[in-house]
TIKOL-583077 format. One line per field, with one value per residue: x, y negated, z negated of N, C-alpha, C in turn. Coordinates in nm, 4 decimals, m for minus. Last residue first. Layout:
N
nX: X:...
nY: Y:...
nZ: Z:...
caX: X:...
caY: Y:...
caZ: Z:...
cX: X:...
cY: Y:...
cZ: Z:...
END
This chain:
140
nX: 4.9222:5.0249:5.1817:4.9642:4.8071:5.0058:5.0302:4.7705:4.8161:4.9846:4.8648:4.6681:4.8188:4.9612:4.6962:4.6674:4.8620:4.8805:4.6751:4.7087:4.9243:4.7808:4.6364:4.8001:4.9499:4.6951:4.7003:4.9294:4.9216:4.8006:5.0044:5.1377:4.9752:4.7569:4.8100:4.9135:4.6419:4.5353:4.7208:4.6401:4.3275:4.4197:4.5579:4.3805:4.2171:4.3268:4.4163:4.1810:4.1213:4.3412:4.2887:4.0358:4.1429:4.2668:4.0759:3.9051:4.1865:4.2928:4.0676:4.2093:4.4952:4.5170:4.6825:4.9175:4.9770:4.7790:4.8555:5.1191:5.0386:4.8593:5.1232:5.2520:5.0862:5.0344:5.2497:5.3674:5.1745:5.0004:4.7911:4.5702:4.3043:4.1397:4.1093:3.8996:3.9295:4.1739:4.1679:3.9232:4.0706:4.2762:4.1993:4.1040:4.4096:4.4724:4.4202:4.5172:4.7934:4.8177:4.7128:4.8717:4.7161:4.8546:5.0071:4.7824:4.8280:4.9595:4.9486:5.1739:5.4297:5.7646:6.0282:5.9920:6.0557:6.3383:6.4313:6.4224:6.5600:6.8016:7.0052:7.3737:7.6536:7.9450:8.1881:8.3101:8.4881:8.6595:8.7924:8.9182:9.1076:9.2614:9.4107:9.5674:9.7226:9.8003:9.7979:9.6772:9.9391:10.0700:10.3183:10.4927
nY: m12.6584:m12.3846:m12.3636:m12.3485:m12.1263:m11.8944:m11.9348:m11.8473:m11.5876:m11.5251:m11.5542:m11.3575:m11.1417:m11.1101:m11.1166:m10.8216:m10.6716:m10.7275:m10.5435:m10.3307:m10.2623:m10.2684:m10.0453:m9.8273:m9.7650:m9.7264:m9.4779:m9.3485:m9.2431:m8.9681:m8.8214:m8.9184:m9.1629:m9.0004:m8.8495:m9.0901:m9.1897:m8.9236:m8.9249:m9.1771:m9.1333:m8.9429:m9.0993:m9.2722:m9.1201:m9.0542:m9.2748:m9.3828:m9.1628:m9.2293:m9.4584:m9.3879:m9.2048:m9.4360:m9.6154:m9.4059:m9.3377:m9.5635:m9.4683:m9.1816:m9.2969:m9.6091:m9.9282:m10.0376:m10.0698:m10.2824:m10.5248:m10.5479:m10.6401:m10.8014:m11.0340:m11.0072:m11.1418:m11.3539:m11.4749:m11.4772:m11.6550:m11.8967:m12.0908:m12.1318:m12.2053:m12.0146:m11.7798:m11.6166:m11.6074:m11.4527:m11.2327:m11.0980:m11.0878:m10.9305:m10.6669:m10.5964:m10.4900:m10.4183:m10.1454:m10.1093:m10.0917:m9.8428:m9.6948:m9.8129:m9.8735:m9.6592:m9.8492:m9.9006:m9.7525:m9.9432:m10.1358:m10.2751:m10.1255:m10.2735:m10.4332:m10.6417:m10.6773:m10.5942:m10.8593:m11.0546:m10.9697:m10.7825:m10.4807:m10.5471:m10.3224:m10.3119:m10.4769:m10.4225:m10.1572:m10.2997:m10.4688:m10.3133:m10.2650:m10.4950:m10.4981:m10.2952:m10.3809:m10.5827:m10.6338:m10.8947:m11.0152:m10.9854:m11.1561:m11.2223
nZ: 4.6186:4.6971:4.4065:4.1952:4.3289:4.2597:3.9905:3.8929:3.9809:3.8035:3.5445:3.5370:3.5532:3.3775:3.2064:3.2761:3.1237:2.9485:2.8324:2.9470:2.8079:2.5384:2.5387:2.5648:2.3434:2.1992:2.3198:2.2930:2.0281:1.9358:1.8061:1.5926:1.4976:1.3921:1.2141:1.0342:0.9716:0.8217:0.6354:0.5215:0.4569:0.2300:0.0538:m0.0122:m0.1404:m0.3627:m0.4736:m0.5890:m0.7659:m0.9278:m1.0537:m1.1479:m1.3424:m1.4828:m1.5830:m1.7905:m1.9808:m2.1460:m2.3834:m2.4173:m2.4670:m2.6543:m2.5977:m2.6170:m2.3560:m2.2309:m2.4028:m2.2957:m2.0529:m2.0630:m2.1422:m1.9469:m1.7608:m1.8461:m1.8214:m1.5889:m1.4254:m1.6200:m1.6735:m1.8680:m1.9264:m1.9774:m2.1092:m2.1249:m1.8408:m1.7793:m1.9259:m1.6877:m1.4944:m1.5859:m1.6398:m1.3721:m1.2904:m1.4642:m1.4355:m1.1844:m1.2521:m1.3847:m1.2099:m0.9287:m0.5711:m0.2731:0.0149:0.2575:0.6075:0.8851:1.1031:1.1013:1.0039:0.9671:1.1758:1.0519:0.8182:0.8182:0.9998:0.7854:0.6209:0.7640:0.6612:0.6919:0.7585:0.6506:0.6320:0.3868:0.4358:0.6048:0.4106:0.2361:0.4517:0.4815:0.2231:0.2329:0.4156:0.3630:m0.0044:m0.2440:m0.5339:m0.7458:m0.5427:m0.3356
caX: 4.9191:4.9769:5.2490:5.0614:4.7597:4.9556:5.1417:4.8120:4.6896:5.0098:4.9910:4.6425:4.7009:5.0395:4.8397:4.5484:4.8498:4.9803:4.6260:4.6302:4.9436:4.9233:4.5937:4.7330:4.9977:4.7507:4.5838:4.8870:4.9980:4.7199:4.9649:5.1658:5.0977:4.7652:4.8045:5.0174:4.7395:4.4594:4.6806:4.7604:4.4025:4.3282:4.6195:4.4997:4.1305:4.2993:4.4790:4.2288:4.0469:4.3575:4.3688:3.9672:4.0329:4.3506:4.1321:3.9008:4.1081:4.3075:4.0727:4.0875:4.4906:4.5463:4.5666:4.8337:5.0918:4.8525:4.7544:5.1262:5.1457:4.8228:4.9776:5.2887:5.1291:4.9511:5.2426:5.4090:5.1996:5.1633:4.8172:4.7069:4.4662:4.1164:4.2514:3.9206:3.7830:4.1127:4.1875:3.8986:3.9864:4.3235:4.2624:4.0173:4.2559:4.5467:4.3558:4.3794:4.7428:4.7980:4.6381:4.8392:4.7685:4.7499:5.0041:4.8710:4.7536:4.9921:4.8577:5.0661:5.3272:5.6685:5.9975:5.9184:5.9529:6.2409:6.4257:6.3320:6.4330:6.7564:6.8796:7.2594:7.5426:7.8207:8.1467:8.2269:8.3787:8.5768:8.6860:8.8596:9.0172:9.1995:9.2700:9.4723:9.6409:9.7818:9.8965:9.6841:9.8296:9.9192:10.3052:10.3477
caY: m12.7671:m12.4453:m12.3785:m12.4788:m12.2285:m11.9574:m11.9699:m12.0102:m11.6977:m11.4902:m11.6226:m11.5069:m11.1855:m11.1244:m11.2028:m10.9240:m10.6844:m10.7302:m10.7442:m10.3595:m10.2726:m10.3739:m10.1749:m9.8490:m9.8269:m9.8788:m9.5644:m9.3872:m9.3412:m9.0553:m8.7712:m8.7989:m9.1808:m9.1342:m8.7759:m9.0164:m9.2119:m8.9705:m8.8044:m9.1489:m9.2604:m8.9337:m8.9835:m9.3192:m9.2051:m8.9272:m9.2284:m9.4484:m9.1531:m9.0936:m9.4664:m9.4875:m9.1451:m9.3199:m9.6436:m9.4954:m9.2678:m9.5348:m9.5667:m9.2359:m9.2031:m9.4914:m9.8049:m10.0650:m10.0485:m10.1134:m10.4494:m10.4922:m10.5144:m10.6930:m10.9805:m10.9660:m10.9813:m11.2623:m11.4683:m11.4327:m11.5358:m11.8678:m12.0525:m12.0465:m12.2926:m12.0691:m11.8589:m11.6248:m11.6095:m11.6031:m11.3040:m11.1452:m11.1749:m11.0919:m10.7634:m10.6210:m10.5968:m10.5439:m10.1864:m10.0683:m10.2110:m10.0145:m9.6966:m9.7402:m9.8915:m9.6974:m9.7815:m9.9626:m9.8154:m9.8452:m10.0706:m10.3378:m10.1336:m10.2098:m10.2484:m10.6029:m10.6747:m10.5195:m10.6939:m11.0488:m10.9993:m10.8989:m10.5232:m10.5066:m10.4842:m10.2178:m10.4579:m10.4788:m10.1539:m10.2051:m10.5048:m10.3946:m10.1715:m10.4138:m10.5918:m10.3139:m10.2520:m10.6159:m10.6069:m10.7924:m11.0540:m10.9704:m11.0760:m11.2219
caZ: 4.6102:4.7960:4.5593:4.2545:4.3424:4.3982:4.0400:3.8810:4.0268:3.9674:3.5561:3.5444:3.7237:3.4954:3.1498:3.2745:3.3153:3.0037:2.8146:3.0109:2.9266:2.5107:2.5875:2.6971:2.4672:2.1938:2.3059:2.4405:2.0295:1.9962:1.8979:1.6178:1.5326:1.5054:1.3507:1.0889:1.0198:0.9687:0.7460:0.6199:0.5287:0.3690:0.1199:0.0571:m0.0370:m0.2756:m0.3951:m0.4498:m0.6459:m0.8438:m0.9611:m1.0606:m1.2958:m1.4227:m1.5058:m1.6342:m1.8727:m2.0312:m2.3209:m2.3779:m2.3747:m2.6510:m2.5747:m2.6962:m2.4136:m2.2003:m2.4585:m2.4449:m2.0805:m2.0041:m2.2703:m2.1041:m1.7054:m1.8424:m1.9569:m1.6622:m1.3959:m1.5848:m1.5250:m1.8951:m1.9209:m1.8400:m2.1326:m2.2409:m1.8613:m1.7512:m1.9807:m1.8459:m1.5198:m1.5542:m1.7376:m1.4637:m1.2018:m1.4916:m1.5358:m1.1361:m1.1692:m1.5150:m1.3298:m1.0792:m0.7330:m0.3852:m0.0937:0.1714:0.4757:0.7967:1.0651:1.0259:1.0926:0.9612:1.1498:1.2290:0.8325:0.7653:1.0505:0.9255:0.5996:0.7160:0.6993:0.5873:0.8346:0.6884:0.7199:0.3881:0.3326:0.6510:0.5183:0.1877:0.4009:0.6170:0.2748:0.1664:0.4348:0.4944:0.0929:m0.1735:m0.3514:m0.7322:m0.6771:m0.3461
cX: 5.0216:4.9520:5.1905:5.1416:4.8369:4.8919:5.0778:4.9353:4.7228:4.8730:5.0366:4.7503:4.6835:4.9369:4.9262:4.6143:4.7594:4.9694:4.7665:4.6025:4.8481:4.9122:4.6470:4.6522:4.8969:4.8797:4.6420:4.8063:4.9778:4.8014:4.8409:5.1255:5.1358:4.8828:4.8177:4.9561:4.8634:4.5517:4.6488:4.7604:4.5649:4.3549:4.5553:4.5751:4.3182:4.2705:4.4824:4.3365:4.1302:4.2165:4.3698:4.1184:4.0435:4.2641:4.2402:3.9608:4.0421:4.2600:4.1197:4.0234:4.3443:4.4409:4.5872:4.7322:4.9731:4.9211:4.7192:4.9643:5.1443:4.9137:4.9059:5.1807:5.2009:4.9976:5.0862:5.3925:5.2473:5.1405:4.9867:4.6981:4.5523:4.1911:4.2546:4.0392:3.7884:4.0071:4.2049:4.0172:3.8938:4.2351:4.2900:4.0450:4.1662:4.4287:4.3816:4.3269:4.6144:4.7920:4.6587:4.7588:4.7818:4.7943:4.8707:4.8988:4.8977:4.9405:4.8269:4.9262:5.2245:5.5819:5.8641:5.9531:5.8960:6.1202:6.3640:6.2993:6.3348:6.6470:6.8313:7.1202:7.3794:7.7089:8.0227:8.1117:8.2855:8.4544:8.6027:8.7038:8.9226:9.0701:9.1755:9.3568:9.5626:9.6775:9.7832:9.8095:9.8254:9.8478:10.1030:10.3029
cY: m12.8572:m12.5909:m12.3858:m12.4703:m12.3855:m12.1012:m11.9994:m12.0474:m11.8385:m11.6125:m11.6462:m11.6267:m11.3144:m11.1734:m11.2253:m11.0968:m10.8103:m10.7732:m10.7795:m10.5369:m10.3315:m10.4284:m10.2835:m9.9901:m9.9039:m9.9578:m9.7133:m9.4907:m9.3829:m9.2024:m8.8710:m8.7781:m9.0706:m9.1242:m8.8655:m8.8855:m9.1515:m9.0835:m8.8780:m9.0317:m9.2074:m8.9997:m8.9507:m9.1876:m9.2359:m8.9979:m9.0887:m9.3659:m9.2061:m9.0705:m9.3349:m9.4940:m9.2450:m9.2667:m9.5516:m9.5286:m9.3341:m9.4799:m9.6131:m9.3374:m9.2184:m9.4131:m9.6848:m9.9710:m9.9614:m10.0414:m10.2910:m10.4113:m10.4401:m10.5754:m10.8744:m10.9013:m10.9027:m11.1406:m11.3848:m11.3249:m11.3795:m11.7130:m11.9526:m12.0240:m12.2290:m12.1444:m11.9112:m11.7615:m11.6851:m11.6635:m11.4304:m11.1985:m11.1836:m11.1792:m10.8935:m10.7367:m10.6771:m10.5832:m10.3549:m10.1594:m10.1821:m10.0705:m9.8232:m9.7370:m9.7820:m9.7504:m9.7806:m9.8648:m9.8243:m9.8951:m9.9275:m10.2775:m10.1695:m10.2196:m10.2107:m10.5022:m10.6282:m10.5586:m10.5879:m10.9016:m10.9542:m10.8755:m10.6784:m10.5446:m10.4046:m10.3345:m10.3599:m10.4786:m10.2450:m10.1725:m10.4125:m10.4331:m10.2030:m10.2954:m10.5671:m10.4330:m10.2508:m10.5293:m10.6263:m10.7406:m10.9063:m10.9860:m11.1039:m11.1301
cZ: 4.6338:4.7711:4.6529:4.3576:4.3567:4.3867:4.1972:3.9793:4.0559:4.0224:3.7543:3.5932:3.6729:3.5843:3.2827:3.2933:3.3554:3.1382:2.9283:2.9675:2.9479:2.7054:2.5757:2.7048:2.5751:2.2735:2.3045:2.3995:2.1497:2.0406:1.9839:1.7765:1.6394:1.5974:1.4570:1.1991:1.1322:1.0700:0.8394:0.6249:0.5856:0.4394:0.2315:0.0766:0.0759:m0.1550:m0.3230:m0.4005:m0.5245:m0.7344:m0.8511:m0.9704:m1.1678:m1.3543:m1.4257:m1.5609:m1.7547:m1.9224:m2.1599:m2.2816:m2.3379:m2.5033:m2.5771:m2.7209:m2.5425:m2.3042:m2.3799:m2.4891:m2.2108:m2.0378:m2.2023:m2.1487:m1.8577:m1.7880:m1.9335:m1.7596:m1.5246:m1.5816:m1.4550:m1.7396:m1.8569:m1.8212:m2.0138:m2.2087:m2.0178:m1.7950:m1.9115:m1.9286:m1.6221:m1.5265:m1.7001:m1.5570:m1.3068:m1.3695:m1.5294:m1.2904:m1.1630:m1.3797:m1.4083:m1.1168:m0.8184:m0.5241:m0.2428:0.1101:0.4025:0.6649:0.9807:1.0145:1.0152:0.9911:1.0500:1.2547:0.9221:0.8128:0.9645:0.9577:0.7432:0.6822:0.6525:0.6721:0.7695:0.7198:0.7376:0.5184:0.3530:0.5464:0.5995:0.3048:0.3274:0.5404:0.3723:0.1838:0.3179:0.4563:0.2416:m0.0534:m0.3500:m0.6012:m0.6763:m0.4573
END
């Protein structure tokens, strides 16, 4: 067996592989849908703008692409001034989104009963309808 692996080398091979990667699925239903978003950049706060003015100018042009280029270069393009608004308009959203998860994360921290308490309570509501119905077809 010239170039084959040996027993022990393949065995090891497999342990390497063997680490079990996060599906799609399982990222998703680990996050909370009630966790703010992250805040844009400065070039996403400017590419808001930029895409509806170059639709406006290039009401053809339907390719993702080719407007995220031409936003890129004319970023690219501006000097520091120019930019300013839109840096000014990102560091608000993200004073706003830093507030937002404080207020979050005390949620989490210390108020988390709340949305226990009404998961239980549609829970319970859900068991009396279900107990109802069930009497009713066994006397019928």
């Amino acid at each position: 067996m010239k170039g084959g692996k040996s027993k022990a080398e393949s065995k090891r091979g497999d342990s390497r592989l063997a680490v079990k990667k996060q599906t799609k699925k399982e990222k998703n239903a680990a996050k909370d849908p009630n966790k703010p978003k992250r805040p844009p950049s400065a070039f996403f706060v400017f590419m808001e703008s930029f895409r509806k003015q170059f639709k406006e100018k290039h009401p053809h042009t339907k390719s993702v692409a080719v407007i995220g280029k031409a936003g890129g270069d004319r970023w690219k393009s501006m000097d520091e001034d120019d930019k300013a608004p839109f840096v000014e308009i990102a560091a608000q959203r993200k004073e706003e989104y830093e507030r937002k998860m404080e207020a979050y994360n005390k949620k989490l921290a210390g108020g988390g009963d709340d949305d226990s308490d009404k998961s239980k309570s549609e829970i319970n509501d859900e068991e009396d309808e279900d107990s109802s119905g069930g009497d009713e077809e066994d006397d019928g």
